[in-house]
C-alpha positions in Angstrom: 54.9 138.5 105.6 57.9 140.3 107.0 58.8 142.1 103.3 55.3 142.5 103.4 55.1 144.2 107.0 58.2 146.3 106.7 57.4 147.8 102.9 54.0 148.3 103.6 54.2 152.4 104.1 53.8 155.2 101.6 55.4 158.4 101.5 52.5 161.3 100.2 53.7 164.9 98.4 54.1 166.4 101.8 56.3 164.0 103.0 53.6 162.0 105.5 53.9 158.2 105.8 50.8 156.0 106.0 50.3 152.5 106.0 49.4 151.4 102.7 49.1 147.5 103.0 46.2 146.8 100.2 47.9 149.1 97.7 51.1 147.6 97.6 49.5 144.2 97.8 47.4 144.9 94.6 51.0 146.3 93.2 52.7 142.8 94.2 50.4 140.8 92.9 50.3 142.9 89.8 54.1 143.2 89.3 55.8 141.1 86.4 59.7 142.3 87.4 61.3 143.5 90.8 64.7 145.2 90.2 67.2 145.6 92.8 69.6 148.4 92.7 73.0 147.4 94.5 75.4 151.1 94.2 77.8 150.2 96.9 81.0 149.0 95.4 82.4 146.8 98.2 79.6 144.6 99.0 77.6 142.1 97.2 74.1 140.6 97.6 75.9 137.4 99.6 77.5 139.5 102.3 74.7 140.8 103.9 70.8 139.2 105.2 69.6 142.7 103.8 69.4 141.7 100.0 67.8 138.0 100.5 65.1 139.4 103.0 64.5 142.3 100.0 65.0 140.5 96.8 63.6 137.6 98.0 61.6 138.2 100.3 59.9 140.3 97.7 59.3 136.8 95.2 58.1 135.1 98.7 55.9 138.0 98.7 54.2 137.8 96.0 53.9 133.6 96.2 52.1 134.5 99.4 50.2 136.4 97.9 49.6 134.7 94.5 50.4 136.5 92.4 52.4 135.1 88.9 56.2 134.9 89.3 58.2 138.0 88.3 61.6 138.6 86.7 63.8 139.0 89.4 66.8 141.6 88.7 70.1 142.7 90.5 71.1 146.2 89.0 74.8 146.8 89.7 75.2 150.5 89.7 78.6 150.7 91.0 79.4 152.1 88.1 76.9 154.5 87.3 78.3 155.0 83.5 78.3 151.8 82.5 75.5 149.7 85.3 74.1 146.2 84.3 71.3 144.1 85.0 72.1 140.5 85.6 68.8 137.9 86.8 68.9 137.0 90.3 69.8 133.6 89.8 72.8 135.1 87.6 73.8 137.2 90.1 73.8 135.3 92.6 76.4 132.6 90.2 78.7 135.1 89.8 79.2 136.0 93.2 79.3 132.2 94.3 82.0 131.7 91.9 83.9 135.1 92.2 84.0 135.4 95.9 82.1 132.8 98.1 83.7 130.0 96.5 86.8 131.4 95.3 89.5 129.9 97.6 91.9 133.3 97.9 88.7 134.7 99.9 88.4 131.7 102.1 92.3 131.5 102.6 91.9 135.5 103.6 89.0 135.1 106.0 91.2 132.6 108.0 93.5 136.0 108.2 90.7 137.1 110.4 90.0 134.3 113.0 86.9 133.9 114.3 85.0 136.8 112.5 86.4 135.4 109.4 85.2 131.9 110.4 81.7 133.8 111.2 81.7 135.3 107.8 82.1 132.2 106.3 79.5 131.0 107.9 77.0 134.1 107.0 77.7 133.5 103.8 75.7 130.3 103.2 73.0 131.5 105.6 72.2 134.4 102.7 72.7 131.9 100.1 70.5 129.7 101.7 68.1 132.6 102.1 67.7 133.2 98.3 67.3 129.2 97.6 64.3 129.4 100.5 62.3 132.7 99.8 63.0 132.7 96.2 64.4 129.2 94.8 67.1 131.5 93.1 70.3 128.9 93.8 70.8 126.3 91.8 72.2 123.0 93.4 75.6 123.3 91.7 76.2 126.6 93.6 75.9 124.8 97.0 78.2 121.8 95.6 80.7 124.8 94.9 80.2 126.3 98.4 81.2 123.2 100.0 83.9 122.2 97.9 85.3 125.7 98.9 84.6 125.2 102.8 83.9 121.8 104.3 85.8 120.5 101.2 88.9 121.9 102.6 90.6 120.4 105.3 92.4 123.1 106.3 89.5 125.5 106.0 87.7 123.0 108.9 90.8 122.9 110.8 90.8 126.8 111.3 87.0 126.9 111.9 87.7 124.7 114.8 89.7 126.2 116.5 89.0 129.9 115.6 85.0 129.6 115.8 83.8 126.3 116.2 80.1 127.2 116.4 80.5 129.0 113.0 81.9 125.5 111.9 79.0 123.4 113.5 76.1 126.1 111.9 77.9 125.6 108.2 77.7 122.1 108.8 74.0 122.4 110.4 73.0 124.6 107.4 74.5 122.4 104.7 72.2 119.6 106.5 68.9 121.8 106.5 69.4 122.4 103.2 69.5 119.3 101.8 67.1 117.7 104.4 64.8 120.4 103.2 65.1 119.7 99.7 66.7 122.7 98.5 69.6 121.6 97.9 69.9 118.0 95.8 73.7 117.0 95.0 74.7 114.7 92.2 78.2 114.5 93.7 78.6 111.2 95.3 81.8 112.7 97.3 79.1 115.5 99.3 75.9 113.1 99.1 78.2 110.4 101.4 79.3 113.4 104.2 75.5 114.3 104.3 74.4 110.8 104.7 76.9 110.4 107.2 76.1 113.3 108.7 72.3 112.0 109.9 
């Protein structure tokens, strides 16, 4: 309802907006792809709620409205000779695995105290965001994410001191997630903190 609200005007050939909620319904419902265009070379869909409340909030969209499920694409155009389309869900991977779980970027958020500690913590909030609105994250992404922050004891250690409400909303998220059913680990290792964790 909120993608729905907020992208629901329509610019005419003078320039006029109007609200145009049935015609971009009957475009949602209609639409078999949704394609992302991402030209800003130092961010990435996981560093900001902006590309989970549009990408996905445009598949939660359309299940609201029921329509059939769409291709979802992320168009890098950060480089605009040479731009490439990945699926969400591949997207989304590569980022996990480049940056969110990569433990040089961890090791240089703890550089930043607590806004690093906050980042950390944003950063499962928007994956967590794709896995509700469109079921775009696998469960192998989360095991990654926690390996590279709750996994590390010296990751936890600087969370509590330098932010420990960003520590205690990773942990809470972690929870929700997996209480919710969105996220299902086969690793006995995280399944035992979560249990623990109830």
């Amino acid at each position: 309802e909120a993608w729905l609200a907020a992208s629901s005007f329509a610019i005419d050939a003078q320039g006029a907006s109007h609200e145009a909620r049935a015609a971009l319904e009957s475009r949602v419902k209609s639409a078999d792809s949704f394609v992302h265009l991402q030209d800003l070379p130092e961010t990435d869909l996981l560093m900001a709620s902006d590309y989970a409340a549009h990408e996905a909030g445009f598949a939660a969209a359309v299940a609201r409205l029921g329509g059939d499920k769409p291709a979802l694409y992320h168009m890098d155009a950060t480089r605009p000779d040479a731009p490439r389309a990945r699926d969400l869900t591949e997207e989304i991977a590569r980022v996990t695995r480049a940056r969110a779980a990569n433990p040089d970027w961890a090791t240089g958020m703890m550089r930043h105290g607590f806004r690093g500690a906050a980042e950390i913590a944003a950063t499962l909030d928007h994956l967590a965001a794709f896995a509700h609105l469109a079921a775009a994250v696998p469960p192998h992404l989360f095991d990654l994410y926690h390996d590279a922050t709750l996994g590390r004891d010296d990751l936890v250690a600087f969370m509590e001191g330098a932010n420990p409400q960003a520590l205690a909303a990773l942990r809470a998220r972690f929870q929700a997630l997996h209480e919710a059913g969105l996220w299902v680990t086969r690793r006995n290792s995280i399944a035992a903190t979560l249990q623990v964790a109830q």
